[in-house]
C-alpha positions, 0 to 999 in steps of 0.5 A: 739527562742528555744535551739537545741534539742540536747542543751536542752537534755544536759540540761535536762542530767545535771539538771533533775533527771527523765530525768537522771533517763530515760536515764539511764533505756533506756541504761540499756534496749539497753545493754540487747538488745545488750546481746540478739541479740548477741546469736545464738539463743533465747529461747522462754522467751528470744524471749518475753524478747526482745519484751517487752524490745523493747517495753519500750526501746521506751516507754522511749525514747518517754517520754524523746522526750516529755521532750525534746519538753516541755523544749523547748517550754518554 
């Protein structure tokens, strides 16, 4: 029987370097967002600044999702 996703990301967060490494680039990522959508208005460089950080925000989360489903397939 396979371990709750959430039990395996626990896991993952405490024992996987390039899952601690992910996780922390995808709050890194978040927080900027968070700087951005906070201002009135965004510049034309913020405004591409925020769709790439979109961009790899979910890049990062899809590889940790992946992760996450091949630890728990073992």
């Amino acid at each position: 029987m396979s371990s709750p996703p959430e039990a395996i990301r626990e896991q993952l967060m405490a024992n996987n370097p390039e899952f601690q490494r992910l996780r922390e680039e995808h709050i890194r990522y978040a927080q900027r967002l968070d700087q951005l959508s906070a201002k009135n208005h965004l510049s034309e460089q913020e405004q591409i600044e925020e769709i790439l950080l979109k961009k790899k925000k979910l890049r990062v989360k899809d590889e940790m999702e992946m992760m996450i489903r091949q630890a728990g397939s073992v």
